[in-house]
C-alpha positions as CSV (number, residue, x, y, z in Angstrom):
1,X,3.4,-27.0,-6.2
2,X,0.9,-23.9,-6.7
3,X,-0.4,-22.8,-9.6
4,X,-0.5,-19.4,-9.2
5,X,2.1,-17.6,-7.3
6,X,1.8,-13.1,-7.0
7,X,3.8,-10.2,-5.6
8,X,1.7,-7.6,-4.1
9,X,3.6,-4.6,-2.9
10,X,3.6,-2.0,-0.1
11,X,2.4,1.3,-0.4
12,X,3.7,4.8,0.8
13,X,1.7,8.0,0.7
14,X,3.8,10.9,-0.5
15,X,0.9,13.2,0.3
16,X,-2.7,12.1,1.6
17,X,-5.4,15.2,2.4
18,X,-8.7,14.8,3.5
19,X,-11.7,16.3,1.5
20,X,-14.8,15.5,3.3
21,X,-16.9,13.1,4.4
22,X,-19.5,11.2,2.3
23,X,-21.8,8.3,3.1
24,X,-19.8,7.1,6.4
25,X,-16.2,7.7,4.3
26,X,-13.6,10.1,4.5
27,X,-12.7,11.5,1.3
28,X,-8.9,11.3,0.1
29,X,-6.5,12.7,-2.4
30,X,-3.3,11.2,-2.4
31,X,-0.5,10.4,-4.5
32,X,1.2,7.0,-3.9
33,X,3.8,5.1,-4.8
34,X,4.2,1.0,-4.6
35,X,8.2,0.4,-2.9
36,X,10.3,-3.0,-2.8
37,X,8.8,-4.8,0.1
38,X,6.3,-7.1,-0.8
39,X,3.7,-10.3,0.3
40,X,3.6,-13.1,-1.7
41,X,0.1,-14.8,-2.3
42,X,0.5,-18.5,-3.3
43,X,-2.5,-20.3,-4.7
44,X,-3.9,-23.7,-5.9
45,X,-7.5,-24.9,-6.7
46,X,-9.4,-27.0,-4.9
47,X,-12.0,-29.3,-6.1
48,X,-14.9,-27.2,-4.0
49,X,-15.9,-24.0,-3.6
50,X,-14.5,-23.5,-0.3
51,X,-11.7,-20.8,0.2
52,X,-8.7,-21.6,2.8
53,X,-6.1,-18.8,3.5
54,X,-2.9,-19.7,5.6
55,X,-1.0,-16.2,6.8
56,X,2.7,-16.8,7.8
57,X,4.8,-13.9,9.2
58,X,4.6,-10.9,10.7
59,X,2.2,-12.1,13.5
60,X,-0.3,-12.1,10.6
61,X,-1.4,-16.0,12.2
62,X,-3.1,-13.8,15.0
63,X,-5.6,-12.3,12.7
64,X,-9.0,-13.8,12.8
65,X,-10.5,-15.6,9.5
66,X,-13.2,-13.0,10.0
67,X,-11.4,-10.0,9.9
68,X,-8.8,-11.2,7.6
69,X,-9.5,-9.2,4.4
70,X,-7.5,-11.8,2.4
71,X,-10.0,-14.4,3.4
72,X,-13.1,-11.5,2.4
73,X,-11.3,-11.5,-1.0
74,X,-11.2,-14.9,-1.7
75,X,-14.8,-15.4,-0.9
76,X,-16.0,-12.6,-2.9
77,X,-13.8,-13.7,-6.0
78,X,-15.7,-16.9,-6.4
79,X,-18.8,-16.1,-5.3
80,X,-18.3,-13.1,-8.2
81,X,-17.2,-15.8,-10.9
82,X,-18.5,-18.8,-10.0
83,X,-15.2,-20.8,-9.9
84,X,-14.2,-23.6,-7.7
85,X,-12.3,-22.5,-4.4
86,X,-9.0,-22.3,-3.6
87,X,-6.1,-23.0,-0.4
88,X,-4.2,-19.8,-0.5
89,X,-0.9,-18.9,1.5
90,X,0.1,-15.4,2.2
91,X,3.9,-15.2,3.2
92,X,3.9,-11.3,4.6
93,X,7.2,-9.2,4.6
94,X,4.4,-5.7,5.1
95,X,4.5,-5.6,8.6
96,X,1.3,-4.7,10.4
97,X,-0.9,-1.7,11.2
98,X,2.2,0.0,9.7
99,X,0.0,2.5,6.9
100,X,1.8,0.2,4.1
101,X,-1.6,-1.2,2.6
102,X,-0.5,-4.4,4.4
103,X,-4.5,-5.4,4.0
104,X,-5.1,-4.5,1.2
105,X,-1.9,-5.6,-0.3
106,X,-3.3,-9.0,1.0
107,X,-6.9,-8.6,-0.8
108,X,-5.3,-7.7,-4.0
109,X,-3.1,-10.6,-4.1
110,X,-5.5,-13.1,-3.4
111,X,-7.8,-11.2,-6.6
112,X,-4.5,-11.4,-8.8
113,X,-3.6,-15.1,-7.6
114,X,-7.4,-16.4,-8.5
115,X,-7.7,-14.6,-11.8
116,X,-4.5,-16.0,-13.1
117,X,-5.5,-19.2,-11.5
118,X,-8.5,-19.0,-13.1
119,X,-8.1,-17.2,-16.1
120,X,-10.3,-14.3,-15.3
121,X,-9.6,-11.4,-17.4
122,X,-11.9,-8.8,-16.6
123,X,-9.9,-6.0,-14.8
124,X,-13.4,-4.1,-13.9
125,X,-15.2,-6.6,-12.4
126,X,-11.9,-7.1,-9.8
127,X,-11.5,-3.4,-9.8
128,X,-14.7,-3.5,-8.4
129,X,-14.6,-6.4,-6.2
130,X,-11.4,-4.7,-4.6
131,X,-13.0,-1.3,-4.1
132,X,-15.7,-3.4,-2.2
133,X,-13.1,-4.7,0.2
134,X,-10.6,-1.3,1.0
135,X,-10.3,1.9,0.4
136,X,-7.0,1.5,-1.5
137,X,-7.1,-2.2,-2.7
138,X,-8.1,-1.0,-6.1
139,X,-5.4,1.1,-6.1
140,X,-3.3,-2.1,-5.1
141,X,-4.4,-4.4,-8.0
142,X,-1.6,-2.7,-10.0
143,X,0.4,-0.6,-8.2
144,X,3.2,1.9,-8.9
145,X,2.7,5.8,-8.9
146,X,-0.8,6.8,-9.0
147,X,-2.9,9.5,-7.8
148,X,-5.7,8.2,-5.5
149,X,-9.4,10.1,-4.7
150,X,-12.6,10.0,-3.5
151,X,-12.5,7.1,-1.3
152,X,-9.9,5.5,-2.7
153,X,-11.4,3.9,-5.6
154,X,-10.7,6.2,-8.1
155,X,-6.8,5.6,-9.6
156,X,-4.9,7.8,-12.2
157,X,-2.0,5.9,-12.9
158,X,1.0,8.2,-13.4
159,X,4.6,7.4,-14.8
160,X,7.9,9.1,-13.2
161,X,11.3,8.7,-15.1
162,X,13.0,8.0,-11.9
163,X,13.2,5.8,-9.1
164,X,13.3,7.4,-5.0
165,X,14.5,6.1,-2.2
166,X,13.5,6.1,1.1
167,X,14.4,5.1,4.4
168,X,11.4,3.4,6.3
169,X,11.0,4.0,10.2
170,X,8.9,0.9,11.1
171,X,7.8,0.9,15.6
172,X,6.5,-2.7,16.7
173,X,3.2,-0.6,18.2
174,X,0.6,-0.2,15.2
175,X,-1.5,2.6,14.9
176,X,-5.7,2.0,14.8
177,X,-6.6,3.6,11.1
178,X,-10.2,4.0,13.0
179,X,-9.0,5.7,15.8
180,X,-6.9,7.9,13.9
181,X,-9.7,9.1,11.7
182,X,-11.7,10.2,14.7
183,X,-8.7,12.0,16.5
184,X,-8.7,13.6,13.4
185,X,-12.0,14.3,13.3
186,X,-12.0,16.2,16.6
187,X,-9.6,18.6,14.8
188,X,-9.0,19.1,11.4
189,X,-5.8,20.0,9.4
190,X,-5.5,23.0,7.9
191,X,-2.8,22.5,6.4
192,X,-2.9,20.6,2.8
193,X,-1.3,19.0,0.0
194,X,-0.5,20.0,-3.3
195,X,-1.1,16.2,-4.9
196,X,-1.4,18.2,-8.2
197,X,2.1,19.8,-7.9
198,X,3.6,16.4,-6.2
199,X,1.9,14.5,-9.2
200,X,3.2,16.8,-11.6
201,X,6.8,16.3,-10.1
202,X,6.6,13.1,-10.0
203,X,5.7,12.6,-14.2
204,X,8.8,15.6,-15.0
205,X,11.1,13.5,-12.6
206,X,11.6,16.7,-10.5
207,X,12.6,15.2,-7.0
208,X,12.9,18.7,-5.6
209,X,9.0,19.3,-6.3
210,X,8.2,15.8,-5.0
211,X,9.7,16.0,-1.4
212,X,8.6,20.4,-0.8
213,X,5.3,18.7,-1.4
214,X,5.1,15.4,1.1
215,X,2.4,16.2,3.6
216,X,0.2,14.0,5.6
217,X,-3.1,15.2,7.3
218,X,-3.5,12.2,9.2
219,X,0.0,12.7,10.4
220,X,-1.1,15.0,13.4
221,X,-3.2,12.5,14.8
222,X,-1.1,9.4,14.1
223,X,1.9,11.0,16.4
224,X,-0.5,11.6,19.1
225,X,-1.9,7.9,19.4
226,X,1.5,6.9,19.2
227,X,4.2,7.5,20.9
228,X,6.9,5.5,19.3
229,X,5.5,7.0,16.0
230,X,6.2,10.3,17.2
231,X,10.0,8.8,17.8
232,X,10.2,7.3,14.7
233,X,9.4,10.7,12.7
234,X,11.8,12.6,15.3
235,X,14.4,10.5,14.5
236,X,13.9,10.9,10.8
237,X,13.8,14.4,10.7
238,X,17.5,14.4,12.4
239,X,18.6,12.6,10.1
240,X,18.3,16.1,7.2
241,X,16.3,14.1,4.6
242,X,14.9,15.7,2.1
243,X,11.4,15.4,3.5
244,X,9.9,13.1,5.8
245,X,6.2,11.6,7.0
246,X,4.0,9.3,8.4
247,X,2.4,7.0,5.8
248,X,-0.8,6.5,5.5
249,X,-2.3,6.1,9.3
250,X,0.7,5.4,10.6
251,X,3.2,3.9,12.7
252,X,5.6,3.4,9.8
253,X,7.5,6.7,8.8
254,X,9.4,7.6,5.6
255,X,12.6,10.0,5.1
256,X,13.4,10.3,1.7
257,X,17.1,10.7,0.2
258,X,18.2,12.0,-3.5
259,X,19.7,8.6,-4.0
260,X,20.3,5.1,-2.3
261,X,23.1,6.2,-0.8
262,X,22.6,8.7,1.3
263,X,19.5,6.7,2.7
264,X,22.5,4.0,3.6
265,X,24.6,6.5,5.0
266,X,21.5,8.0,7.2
267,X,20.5,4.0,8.3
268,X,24.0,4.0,9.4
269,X,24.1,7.1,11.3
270,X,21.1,5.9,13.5
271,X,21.2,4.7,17.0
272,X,18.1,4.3,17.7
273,X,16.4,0.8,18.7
274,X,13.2,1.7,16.0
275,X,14.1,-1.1,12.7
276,X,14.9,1.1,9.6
277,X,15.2,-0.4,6.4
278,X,16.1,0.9,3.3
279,X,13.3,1.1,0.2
280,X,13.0,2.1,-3.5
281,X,10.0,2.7,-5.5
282,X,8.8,-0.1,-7.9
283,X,6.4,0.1,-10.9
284,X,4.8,-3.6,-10.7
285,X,3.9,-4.7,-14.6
286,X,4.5,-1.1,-15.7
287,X,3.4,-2.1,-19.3
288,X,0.2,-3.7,-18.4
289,X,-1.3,-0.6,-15.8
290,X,-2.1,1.5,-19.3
291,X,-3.9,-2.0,-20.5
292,X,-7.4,-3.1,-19.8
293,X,-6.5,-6.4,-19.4
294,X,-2.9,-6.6,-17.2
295,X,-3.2,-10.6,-17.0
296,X,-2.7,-11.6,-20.4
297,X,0.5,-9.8,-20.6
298,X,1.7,-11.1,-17.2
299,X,0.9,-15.0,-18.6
300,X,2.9,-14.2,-22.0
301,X,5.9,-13.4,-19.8
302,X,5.4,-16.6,-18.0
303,X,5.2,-18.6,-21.0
């Protein structure tokens, strides 16, 4: 048996601009939202310092211990507070390369798996750990709606008194986050959000305001590294969603509905050969992302 056991949920990007560049990084404001697919981080201590993590799905058993940001995570976590290691195992259901926060998802649930493995309850010092490792792992700690900026690491949690539902377009070819950067680079959007309106729709529960507002600025250059990208967002838009986007740096794209149904009815209208599946946005421990310490309310419910 393990002793700690996590969710750690995909991420969509309702609307993603780019502000700059500072130190290296591309600056962001974007307003996310955590939806029901999810990884789930499994954890037990060992009686050394040493951290194994054992990836299982998704061809996530490809990816190198050295570029696996689960395994970066891990390491920094006890090297941070100087607890005894731990053999993790990371059964993914985010697929790959897809602009879901697959990685970072991954990161944040190995920092949630040891802290309530280990009883650590100091939110800032993991906040800070995660920042270290991603750009939205921060963000990913908790979850739900938020508005993201700078690069990435600062998080305004936001509340929405309704749930949306999407359906996801997700191509087997993943798109390179680096190499969409740099195509984007070569020519800028623009073209740009309103985060503040979206964000402000989002908290009145005024779906009309959310989707005139969806906009990606990395979309552009995500559809021209991609072909089947390109299809997938094609096939979306014939479908008369609402609105509709890449997420994040692509491949996956998003067509959002009023309501669950009509994304079923749209999922069965397509004849494409691109998987679809049908999401809903999720607000992971709700309660404890307005708390300093979400961990002590997730082992009360536990108990």
């Amino acid at each position: 048996m393990f002793s700690a056991k996590v969710k750690s949920y995909a991420k969509i990007n309702l609307s993603l601009n780019i502000c700059g560049v500072s130190g290296g990084y591309h600056l962001l404001d974007s307003a996310v939202c955590s939806v029901d697919i999810y990884d789930t981080v499994c954890a037990k201590p060992r009686r050394d310092g040493l951290v194994n993590v054992y990836m299982h799905g998704k061809g996530s058993e490809r990816i190198p211990p050295e570029q696996n940001n689960a395994v970066r995570a891990g390491e920094a976590f006890v090297s941070a507070f100087g607890t005894r290691g731990a053999d993790i195992e990371i059964y993914k259901d985010i697929p790959v390369g897809a602009g879901l926060g697959g990685s970072s998802a991954d990161a944040a649930g190995v920092l949630n798996a040891l802290a309530k493995l280990y009883k650590v309850e100091d939110f800032a010092a993991l906040k800070a750990l995660a920042d270290g490792l991603g750009s939205d792992t921060g963000y990913m700690l908790r979850g739900g709606f938020a508005r993201m900026s700078g690069r990435g690491e600062r998080v305004e949690p936001l509340t929405s008194p309704r749930r949306y539902h999407m359906l996801l377009f997700l191509p087997d070819t993943p798109v390179s986050t680096p190499a969409c950067y740099k195509k984007y680079d070569e020519s800028p959007d623009s073209l740009r959000a309103d985060t503040a309106r979206l964000c402000s729709a989002l908290a009145a529960g005024d779906f009309a305001g959310v989707a005139k507002n969806v906009y990606n600025a990395l979309q552009a250059p995500a559809l021209s590294l991609n072909a089947e990208c390109a299809a997938a967002l094609e096939a979306a838009a014939s479908l008369s969603p609402s609105a509709c986007a890449v997420t994040g740096s692509g491949s996956a794209v998003f067509a959002l509905f009023e309501g669950e149904e009509l994304c079923r009815w749209a999922k069965s209208r397509y004849r494409g050969k691109i998987k679809t599946r049908v999401v809903k946005t999720v607000e992971p421990n709700r309660a404890s992302r307005l708390l300093q310490n979400p961990y002590r309310l997730e082992q009360n419910a536990e108990q």
